[in-house]
C-alpha positions in Angstrom: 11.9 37.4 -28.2 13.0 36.7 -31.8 16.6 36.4 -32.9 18.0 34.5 -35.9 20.5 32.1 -35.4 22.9 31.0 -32.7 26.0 29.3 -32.9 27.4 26.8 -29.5 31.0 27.8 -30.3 33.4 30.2 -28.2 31.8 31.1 -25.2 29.2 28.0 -25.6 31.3 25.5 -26.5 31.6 23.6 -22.9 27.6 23.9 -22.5 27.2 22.9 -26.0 29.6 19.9 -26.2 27.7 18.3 -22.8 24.7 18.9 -24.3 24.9 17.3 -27.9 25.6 14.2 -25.9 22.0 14.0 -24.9 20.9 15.4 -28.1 22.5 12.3 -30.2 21.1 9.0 -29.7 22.2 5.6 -30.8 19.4 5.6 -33.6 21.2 8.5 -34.7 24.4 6.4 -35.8 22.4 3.0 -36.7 20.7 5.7 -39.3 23.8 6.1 -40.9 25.6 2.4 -40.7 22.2 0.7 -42.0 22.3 0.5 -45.9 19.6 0.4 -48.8 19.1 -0.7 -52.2 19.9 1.7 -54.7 21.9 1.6 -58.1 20.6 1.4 -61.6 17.6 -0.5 -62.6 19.5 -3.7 -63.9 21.6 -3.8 -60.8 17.9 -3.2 -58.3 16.5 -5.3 -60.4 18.7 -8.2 -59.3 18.4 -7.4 -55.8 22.2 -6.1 -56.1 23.8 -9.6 -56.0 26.5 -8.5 -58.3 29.7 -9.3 -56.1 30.8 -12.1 -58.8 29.0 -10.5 -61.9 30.0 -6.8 -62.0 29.9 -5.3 -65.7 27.2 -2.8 -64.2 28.5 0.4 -62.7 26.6 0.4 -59.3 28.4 -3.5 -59.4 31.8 -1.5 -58.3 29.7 -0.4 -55.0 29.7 -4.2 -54.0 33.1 -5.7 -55.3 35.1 -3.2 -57.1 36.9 -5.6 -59.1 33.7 -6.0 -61.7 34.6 -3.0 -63.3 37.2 -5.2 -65.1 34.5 -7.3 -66.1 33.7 -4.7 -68.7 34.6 -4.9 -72.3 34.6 -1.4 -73.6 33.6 2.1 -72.0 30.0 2.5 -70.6 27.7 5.0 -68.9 24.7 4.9 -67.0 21.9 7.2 -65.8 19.3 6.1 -63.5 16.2 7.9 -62.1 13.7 6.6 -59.5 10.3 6.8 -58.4 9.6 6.0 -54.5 6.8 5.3 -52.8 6.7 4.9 -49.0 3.5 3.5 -46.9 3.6 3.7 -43.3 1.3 2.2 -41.2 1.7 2.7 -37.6 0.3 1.3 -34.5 0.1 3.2 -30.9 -2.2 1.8 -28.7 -4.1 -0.1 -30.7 -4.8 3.0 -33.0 -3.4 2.5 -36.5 -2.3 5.6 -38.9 -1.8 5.3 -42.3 0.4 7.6 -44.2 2.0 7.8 -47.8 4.5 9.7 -49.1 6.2 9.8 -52.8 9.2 11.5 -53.9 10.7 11.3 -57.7 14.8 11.4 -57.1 18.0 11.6 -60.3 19.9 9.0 -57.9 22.8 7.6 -60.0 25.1 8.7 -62.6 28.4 6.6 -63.4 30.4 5.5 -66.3 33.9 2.6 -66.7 36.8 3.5 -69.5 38.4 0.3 -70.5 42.4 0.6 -71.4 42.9 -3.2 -73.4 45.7 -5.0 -73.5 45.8 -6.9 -76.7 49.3 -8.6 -76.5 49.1 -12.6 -76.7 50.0 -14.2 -73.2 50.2 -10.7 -71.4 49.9 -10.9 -67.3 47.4 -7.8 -67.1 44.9 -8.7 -70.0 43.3 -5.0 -69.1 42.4 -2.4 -66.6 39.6 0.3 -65.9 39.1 3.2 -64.4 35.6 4.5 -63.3 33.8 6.7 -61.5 30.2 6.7 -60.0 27.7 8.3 -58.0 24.5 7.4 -56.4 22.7 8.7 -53.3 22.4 5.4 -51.6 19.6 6.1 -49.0 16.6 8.5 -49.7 15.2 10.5 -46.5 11.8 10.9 -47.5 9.4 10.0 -45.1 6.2 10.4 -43.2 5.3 8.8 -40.3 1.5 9.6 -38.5 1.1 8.1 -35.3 -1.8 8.9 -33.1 -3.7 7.1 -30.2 -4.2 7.2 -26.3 -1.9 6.7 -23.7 -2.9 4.9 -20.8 0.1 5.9 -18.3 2.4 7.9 -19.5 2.2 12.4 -20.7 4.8 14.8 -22.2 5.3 15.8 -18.9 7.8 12.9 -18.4 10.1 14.7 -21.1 10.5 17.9 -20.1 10.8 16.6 -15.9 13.9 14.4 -17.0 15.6 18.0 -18.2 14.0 20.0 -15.6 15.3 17.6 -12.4 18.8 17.0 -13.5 20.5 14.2 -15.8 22.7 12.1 -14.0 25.3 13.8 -11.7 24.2 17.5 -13.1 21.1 18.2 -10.8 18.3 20.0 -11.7 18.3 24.0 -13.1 17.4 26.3 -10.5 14.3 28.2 -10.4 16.0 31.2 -11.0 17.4 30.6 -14.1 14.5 29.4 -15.5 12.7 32.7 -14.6 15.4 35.2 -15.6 18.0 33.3 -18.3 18.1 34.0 -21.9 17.3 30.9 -24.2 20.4 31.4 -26.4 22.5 31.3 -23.0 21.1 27.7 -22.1 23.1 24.4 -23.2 20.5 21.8 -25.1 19.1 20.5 -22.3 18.1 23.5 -20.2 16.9 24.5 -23.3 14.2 21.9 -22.7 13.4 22.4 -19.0 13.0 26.2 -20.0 10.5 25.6 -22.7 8.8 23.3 -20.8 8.3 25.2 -17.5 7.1 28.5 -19.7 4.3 25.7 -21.2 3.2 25.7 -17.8 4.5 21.7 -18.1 5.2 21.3 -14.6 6.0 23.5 -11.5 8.4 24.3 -8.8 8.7 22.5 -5.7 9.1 25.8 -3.7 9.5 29.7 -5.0 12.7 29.7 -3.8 15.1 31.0 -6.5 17.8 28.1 -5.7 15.4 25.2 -6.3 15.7 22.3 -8.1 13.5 19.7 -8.0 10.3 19.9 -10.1 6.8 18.4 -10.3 4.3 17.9 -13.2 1.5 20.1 -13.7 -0.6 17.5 -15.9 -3.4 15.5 -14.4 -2.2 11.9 -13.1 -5.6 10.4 -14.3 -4.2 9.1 -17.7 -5.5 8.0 -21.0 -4.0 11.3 -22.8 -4.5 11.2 -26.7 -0.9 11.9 -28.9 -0.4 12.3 -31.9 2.5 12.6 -33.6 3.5 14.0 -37.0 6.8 13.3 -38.0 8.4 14.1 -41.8 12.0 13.8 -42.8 13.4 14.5 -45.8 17.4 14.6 -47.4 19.7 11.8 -48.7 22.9 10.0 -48.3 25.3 10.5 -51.3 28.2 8.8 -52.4 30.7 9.0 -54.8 33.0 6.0 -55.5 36.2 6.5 -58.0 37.0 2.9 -59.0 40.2 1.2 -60.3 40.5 -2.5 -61.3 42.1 -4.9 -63.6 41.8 -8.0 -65.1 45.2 -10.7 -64.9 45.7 -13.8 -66.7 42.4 -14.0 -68.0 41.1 -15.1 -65.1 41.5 -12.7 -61.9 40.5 -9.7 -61.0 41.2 -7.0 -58.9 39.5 -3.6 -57.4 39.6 -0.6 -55.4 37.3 2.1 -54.1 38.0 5.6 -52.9 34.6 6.6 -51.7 33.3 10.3 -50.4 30.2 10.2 -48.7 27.6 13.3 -48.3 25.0 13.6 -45.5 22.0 16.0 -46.0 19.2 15.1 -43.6 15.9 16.9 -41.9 13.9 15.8 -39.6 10.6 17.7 -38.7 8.1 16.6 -35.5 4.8 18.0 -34.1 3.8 16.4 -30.8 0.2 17.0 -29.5 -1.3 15.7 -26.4 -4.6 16.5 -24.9 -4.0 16.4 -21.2 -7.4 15.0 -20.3 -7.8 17.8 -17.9 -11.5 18.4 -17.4 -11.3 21.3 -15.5 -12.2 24.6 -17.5 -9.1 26.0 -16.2 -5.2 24.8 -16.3 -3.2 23.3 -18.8 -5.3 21.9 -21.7 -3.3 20.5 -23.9 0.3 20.9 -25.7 1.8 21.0 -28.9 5.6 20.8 -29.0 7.7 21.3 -32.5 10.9 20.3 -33.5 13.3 20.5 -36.9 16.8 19.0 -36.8 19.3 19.4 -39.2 22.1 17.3 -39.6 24.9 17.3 -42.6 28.6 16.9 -43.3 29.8 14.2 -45.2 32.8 10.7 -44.8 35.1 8.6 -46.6 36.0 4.6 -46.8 37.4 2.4 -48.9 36.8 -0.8 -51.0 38.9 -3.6 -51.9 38.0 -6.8 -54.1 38.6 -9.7 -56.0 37.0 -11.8 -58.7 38.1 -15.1 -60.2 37.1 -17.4 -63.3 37.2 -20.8 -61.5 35.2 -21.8 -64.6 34.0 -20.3 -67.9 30.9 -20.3 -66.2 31.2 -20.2 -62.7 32.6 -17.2 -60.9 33.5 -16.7 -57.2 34.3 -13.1 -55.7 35.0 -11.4 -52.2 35.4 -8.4 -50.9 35.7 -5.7 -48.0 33.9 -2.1 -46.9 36.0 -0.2 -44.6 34.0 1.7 -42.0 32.9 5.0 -43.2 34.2 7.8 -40.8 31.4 10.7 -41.0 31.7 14.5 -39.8 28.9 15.8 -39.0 27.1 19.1 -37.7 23.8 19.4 -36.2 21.7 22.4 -36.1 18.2 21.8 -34.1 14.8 25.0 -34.0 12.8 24.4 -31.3 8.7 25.9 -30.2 6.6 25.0 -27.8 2.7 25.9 -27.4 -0.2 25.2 -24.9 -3.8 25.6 -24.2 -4.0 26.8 -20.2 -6.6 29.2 -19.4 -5.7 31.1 -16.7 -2.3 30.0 -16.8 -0.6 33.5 -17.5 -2.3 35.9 -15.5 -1.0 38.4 -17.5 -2.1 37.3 -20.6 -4.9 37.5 -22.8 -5.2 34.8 -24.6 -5.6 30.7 -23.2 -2.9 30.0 -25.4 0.7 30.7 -24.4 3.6 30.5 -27.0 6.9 30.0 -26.4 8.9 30.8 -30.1 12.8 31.5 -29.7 13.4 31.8 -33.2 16.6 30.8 -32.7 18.6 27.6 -34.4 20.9 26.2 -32.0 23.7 25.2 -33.8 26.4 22.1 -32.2 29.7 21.8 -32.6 30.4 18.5 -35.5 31.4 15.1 -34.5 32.4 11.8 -35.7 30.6 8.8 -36.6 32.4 5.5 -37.3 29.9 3.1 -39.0 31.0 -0.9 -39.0 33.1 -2.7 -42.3 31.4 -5.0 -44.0 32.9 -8.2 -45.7 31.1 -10.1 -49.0 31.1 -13.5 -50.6 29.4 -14.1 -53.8 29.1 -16.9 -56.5 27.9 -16.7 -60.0 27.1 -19.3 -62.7 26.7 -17.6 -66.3 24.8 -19.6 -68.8 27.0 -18.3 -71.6 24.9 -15.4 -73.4 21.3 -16.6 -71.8 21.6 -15.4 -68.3 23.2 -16.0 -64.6 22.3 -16.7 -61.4 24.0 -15.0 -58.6 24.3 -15.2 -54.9 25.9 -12.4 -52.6 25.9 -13.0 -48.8 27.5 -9.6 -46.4 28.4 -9.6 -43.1 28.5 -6.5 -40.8 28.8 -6.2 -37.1 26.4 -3.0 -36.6 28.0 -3.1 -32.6 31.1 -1.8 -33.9 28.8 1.9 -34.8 30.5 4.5 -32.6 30.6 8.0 -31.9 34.5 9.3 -31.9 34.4 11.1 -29.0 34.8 10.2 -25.5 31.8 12.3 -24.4 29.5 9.8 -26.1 30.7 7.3 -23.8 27.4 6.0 -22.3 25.6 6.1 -26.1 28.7 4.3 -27.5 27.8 1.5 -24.4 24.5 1.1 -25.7 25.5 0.8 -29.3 28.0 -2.2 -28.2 25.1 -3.7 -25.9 22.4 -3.7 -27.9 23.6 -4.2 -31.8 24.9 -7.2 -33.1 26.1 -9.3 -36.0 24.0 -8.9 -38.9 24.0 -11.0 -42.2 22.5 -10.0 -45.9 21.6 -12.5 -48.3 20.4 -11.2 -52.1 19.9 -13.4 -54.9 19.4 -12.5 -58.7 18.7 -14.1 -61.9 18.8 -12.8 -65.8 17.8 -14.2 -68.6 17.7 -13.4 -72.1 15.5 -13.5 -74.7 17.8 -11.8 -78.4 17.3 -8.2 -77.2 15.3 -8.2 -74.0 16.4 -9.8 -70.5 14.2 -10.2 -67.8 15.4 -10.3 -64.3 14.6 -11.2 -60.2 16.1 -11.0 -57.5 15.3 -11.6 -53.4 17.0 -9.8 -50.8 17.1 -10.6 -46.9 18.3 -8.8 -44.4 18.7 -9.3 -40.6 17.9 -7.2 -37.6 20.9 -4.9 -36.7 19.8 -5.3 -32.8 19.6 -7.9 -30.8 16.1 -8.1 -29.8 15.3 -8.3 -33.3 12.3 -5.5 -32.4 14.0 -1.7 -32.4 14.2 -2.5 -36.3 13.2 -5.7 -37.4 14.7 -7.5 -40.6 13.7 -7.0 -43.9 12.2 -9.0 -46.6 12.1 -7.6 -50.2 12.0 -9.1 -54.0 12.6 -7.3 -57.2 11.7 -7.7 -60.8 12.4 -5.6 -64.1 13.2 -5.8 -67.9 15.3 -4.4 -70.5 15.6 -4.0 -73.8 19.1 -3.7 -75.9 19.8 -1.1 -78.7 23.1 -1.2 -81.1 25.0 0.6 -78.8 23.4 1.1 -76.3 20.2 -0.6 -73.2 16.9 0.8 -71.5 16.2 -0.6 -68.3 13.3 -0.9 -66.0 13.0 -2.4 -62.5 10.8 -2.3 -59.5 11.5 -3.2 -55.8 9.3 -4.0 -53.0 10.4 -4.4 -49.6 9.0 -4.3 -45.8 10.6 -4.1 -42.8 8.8 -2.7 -39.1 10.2 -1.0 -36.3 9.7 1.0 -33.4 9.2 5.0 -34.0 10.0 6.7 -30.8 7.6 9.7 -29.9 10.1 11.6 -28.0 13.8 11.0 -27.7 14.6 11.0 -23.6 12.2 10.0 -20.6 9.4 9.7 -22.8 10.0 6.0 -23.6 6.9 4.6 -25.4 6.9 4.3 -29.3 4.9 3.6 -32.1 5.4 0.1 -33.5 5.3 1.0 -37.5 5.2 -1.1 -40.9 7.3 0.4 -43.8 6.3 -0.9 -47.3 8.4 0.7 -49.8 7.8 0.4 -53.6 10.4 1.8 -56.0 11.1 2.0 -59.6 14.0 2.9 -61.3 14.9 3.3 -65.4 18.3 3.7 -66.6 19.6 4.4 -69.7 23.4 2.7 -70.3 25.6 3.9 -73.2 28.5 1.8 -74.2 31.1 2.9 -76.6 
């Protein structure tokens, strides 16, 4: 049966909606409250401690109020390089993989309107405008080893038997229904069951319990292969000022873009050492999810000093609508399986893209505190420290009740600390920064915290500055095989090395 696309609206739309419930997981919405390092090269270079500083354009991302901080109009351009080593661990078996990907990510620019009037109460203001796509999707994650306890099987039985209250599907509907006419998690039951995954109690159409048809002996070698690919995007149109000289003051309007893929391949050799009977399986998957969100920024800045500077200021959460469209296969080696048949491997291809209706993901504020000592033209030092409380992530509907539970159980208060230094040196500056981030969960494991230090350079022209910077940092965490019933996970190191130039106009 091929067909090309089916949409879980109208008829659908009650299977659908119960369905994307399972579907989603809380991973799902930590993916999109968890933030990354990104900007132009002077402001990664830094580590992004720039909420006291500002006079960089990805500075208005942090404390909006730096645009004021500006002297005359500027524009920036920024292009990175990003390198991403993963090496994960399942059952003792480690998997190295690498992926690169070369990204335009930032493009932004400040118009200063001056006040020149002795004594006047708003010295200046600016307006500004920038975009950068704050989180890069690219990855590739191997993970392969063998499994002691636990098969596939375990997957496709929690569909099969029944979530909760539902109770299992009936025999009869796995043998006559059409796939497009299945919510999400039928879906799975059906694909297992024609994999030849697991079997029926009894033949009787109205059953509905189920039992595995893979070998309880154990020690089945996985592998997974999993690739994702897309970005997070946001555009930020910025207003501050500067007041007597020594305050100021800034705002945000921010739109937010989602574009994000996610492609796995599951294997698992059954260890079944009968010449006959299911083999081994291979199960594919490609999610799609985009749509895009909005927040807010507010901020201040103030001159307790020539030199010292102190500044503050507060994220609103970011309310994202999203859509989800998921392409499913499922294949196995079982000779003699399919009577019928005549070949030992049996396909099951819908063709068909299931697409869900869109929901809402609120993703927790953020508040930030920052001091900054300028050594007149030589340089600064700068501190920034955020707070976010990740157990504020929900979903806005009340059909993600039990995943909302778990977001609120399990996440917790999580702080950032960055620190930066520039110095310079007549035309060229040279720059640090350290950056430290805590886990978003509480047992500090799901996704552990993250250590990273950056470094760069950059070199001033009459009216204009090349920059250069490079950022290292490592975090692990745990990379699920399967999303439901199939529990274990691969425990996986990201190293990520990036390097970003920019080229800044001013005028």
């Amino acid at each position: 049966m091929k067909r090309i696309i089916f949409s879980a609206a109208a008829f659908f739309a009650v299977v659908a909606t119960y369905a994307q419930q399972d579907l989603n997981t809380a991973a799902d919405a930590v993916r999109y409250s968890s933030d990354n390092l990104t900007g132009t090269a002077r402001f990664r270079a830094m580590s992004g401690a720039f909420g006291a500083v500002g006079g960089d354009v990805s500075a208005m991302g942090v404390n909006p109020a730096g645009s004021a901080i500006f002297n005359y109009n500027s524009g920036t351009a920024s292009g990175s390089s990003y390198n991403v080593n993963n090496s994960a661990d399942y059952f003792g078996t480690k998997t190295v993989k690498n992926s690169n990907n070369f990204d335009l990510n930032q493009v932004g620019a400040v118009f200063v309107f001056s006040n020149a009037a002795e004594g006047a109460f708003m010295n200046k203001f600016t307006l500004g405008f920038n975009y950068e796509n704050t989180n890069s999707y690219y990855n590739k994650i191997d993970a392969q080893g063998t499994n002691p306890t636990n098969s596939i099987d375990r997957y496709f039985l929690r569909y099969a038997n029944g979530i909760g209250s539902e109770g299992g599907i009936t025999l009869n509907t796995l043998n006559n229904a059409y796939y497009d006419e299945l919510s999400f998690i039928d879906q799975q039951a059906y694909l297992g069951y024609n994999a030849y995954i697991f079997n029926p109690v009894t033949q009787d159409d109205n059953n509905t319990a189920y039992t595995s048809n893979i070998p309880a002996s154990g020690n089945y070698f996985q592998k997974n292969s999993l690739s994702t690919r897309g970005y997070n995007g946001k555009m930020a149109l910025n207003f501050a000022t500067q007041l007597k000289q020594r305050f100021y003051l800034g705002a945000n309007i921010n739109f937010h873009f989602t574009d994000y893929v996610k492609t796995t391949s599951f294997y698992e050799d059954t260890n079944n050492p009968s010449s006959t009977g299911l083999q081994a399986v291979r199960f594919n998957n490609e999610r799609y999810t985009y749509g895009g969100g909005f927040s807010l920024n507010l901020g201040g800045i103030v001159k307790i000093t020539e030199q010292l500077r102190a500044g503050i200021a507060y994220e609103s959460p970011t309310w994202y609508r999203l859509q989800d469209e998921i392409t499913q296969s499922i294949s196995s080696f079982c000779p003699e399986c399919d009577a019928n048949g005549s070949s030992d491997t049996v396909t099951t291809d819908p063709g068909i893209t299931f697409v869900f209706d869109n929901y809402t993901i609120k993703t927790p504020s953020k508040w930030t505190g920052s001091l900054a000592y300028v050594f007149g033209k030589n340089g600064l030092v700068s501190v920034d420290y955020s707070l976010k409380d990740y157990s504020k992530t929900e979903y806005r509907n009340a059909r993600y009740q039990a995943i909302n539970t778990e977001l609120t159980s399990s996440l917790t208060m999580a702080g950032e600390l960055r620190i930066g230094a520039e110095y310079r040196i007549k035309k060229f500056s040279l720059r640090g920064g350290y950056r430290y981030m805590e886990s978003p969960y509480k047992n500090g494991t799901t996704i552990g915290a993250l250590t990273g230090y950056t470094g760069g350079l950059g070199f001033s022209f009459p009216a204009s500055r090349l920059d250069l910077a490079y950022s290292w940092y490592q975090r692990k965490m745990d990379s699920p095989l399967l999303t439901a019933g199939f529990t274990d996970a691969a425990r996986v190191t990201t190293t990520n090395n990036n390097i970003t130039l920019s080229y800044t106009i001013d005028l």
